[in-house]
C-alpha positions in Angstrom: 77.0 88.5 -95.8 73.3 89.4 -94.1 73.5 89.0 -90.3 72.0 86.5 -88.9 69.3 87.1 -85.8 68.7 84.4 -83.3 66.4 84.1 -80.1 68.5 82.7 -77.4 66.8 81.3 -74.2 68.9 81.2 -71.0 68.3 78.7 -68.5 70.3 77.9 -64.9 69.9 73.9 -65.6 70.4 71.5 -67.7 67.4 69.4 -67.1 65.1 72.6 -68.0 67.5 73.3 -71.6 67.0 69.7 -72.4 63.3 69.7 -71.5 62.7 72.9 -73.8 64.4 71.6 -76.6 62.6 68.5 -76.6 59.2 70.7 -76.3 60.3 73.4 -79.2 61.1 70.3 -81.4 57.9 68.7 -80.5 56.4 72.0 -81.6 57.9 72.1 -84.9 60.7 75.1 -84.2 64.3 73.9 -85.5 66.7 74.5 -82.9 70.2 76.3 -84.2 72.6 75.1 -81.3 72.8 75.0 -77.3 75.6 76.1 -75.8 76.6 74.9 -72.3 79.3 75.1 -69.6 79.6 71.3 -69.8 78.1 68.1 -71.8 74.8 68.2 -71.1 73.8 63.8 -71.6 71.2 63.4 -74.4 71.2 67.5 -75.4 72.6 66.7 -78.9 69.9 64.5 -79.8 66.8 66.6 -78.5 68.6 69.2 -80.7 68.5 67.0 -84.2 72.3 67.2 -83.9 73.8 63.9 -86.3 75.8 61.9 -84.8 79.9 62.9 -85.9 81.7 60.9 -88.4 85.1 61.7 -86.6 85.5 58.3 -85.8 85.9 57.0 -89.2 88.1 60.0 -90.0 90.3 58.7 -86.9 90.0 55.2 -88.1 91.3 56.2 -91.7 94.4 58.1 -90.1 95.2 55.3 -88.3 94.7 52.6 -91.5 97.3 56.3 -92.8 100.0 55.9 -90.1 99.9 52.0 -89.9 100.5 51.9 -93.7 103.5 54.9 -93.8 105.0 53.0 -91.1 105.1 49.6 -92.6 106.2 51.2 -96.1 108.9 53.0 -94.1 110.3 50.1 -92.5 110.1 48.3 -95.6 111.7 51.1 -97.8 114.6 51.5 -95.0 115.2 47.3 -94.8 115.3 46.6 -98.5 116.2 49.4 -100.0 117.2 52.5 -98.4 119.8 50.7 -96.6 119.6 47.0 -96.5 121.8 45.3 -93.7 122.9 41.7 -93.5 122.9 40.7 -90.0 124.7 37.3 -89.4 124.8 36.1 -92.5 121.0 36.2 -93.2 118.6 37.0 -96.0 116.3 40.7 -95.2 113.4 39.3 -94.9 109.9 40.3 -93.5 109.8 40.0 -89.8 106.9 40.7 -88.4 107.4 41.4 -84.9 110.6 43.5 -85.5 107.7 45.9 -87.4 105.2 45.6 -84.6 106.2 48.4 -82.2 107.0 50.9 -85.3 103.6 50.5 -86.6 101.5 50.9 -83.6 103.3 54.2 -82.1 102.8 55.7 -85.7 99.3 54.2 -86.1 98.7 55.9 -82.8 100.7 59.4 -83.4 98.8 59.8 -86.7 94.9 59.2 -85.7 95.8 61.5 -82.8 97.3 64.6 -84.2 95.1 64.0 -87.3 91.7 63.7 -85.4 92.7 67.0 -83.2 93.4 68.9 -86.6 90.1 67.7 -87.9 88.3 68.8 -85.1 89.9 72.5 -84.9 88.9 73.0 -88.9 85.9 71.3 -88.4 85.0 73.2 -85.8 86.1 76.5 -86.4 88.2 76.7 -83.6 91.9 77.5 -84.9 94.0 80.6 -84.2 91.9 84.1 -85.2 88.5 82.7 -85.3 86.0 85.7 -82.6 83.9 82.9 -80.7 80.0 83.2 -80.8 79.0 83.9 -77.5 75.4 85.4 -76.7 76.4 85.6 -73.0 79.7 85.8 -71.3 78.0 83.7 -68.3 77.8 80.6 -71.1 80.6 79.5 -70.5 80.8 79.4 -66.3 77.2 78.8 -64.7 74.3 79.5 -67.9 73.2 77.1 -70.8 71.7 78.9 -73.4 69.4 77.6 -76.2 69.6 79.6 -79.9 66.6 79.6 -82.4 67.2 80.8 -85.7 64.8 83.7 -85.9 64.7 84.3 -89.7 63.2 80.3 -90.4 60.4 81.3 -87.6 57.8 84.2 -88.2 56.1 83.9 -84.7 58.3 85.1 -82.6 56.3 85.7 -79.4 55.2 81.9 -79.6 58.9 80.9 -79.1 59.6 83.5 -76.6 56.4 82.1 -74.5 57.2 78.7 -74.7 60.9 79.3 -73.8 59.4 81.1 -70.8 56.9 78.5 -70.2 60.0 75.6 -69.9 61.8 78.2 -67.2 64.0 80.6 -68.9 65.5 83.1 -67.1 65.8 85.6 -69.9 64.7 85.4 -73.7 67.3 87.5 -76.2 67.4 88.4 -79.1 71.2 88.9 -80.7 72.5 89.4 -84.1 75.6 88.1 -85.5 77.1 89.9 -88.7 80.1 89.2 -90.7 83.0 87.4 -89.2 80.5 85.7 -86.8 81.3 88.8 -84.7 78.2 89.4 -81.9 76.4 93.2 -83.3 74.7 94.5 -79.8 
């Protein structure tokens, strides 16, 4: 796999990140990814991120868990073990079913969406995080440019400057996603 090089901007605020992403999209330069201490309102969209389909993923885990639940019940009453209590028929009873189906409906979009989100985002057990500073993740927000898609380099690194970065970069990342210094 051919490392990838990237020119990361550093900034001390996150009005100035968001300011020079909007200007190096204006400009026509694709930004890779910010990374920040914190949520940074309205970052994600001056960076062309789309917004994340998670929420239909969680809505289909819960449509899962509603519908394993109610087949559970189901299976146990009727089949599994049917009981006849006082001399009545096993019927379907909705508000016996109700509590079962919520709690599962609400277990399974839960530990669903978290698992989604750890593959999705790279994030399980083993995975070397890509950090281009150690400060990233206390007190700097850094903004990454793919430098292979650009050929004018210096342009970037002036407007970067221009927009108030501290300190313009330039870091490789090879196999693994493991930071080469």
């Amino acid at each position: 796999m051919k490392p990838t090089k990237f020119i990361a901007g550093v900034f001390d605020d996150p009005v100035l990140i968001t300011r020079a992403a909007r200007k190096l999209r204006e400009s026509g330069v694709r930004v890779y990814d910010a990374y920040t201490p914190f949520s940074v309102h309205g970052l994600d969209k001056e960076i062309g991120i789309k917004h994340t389909r998670l929420g239909i993923a969680a809505f289909l885990f819960g449509c899962t868990g509603f519908c394993l639940a109610l087949w559970m019940q189901s299976y146990m009453s009727w089949s599994d073990w049917p009981m006849d209590v006082g001399g009545k028929p096993n019927t379907f009873v909705v508000p016996t079913y109700v509590p079962v189906c919520f709690e599962s409906t609400v277990l399974c979009t839960a530990l669903l969406t978290i698992f989604t989100f750890w593959i999705k985002s790279k994030m399980f057990h083993g995975v070397v995080p890509d950090l281009f500073d150690n400060r990233q993740t206390s007190d700097l927000f850094i903004l990454a440019i793919d430098s292979d898609s650009h050929k004018n380099h210096s342009a970037i690194e002036g407007l970067l400057k221009e927009q108030g970065a501290l300190e313009v970069r330039h870091k490789e990342f090879g196999k693994n996603h493991t930071l080469i210094q």
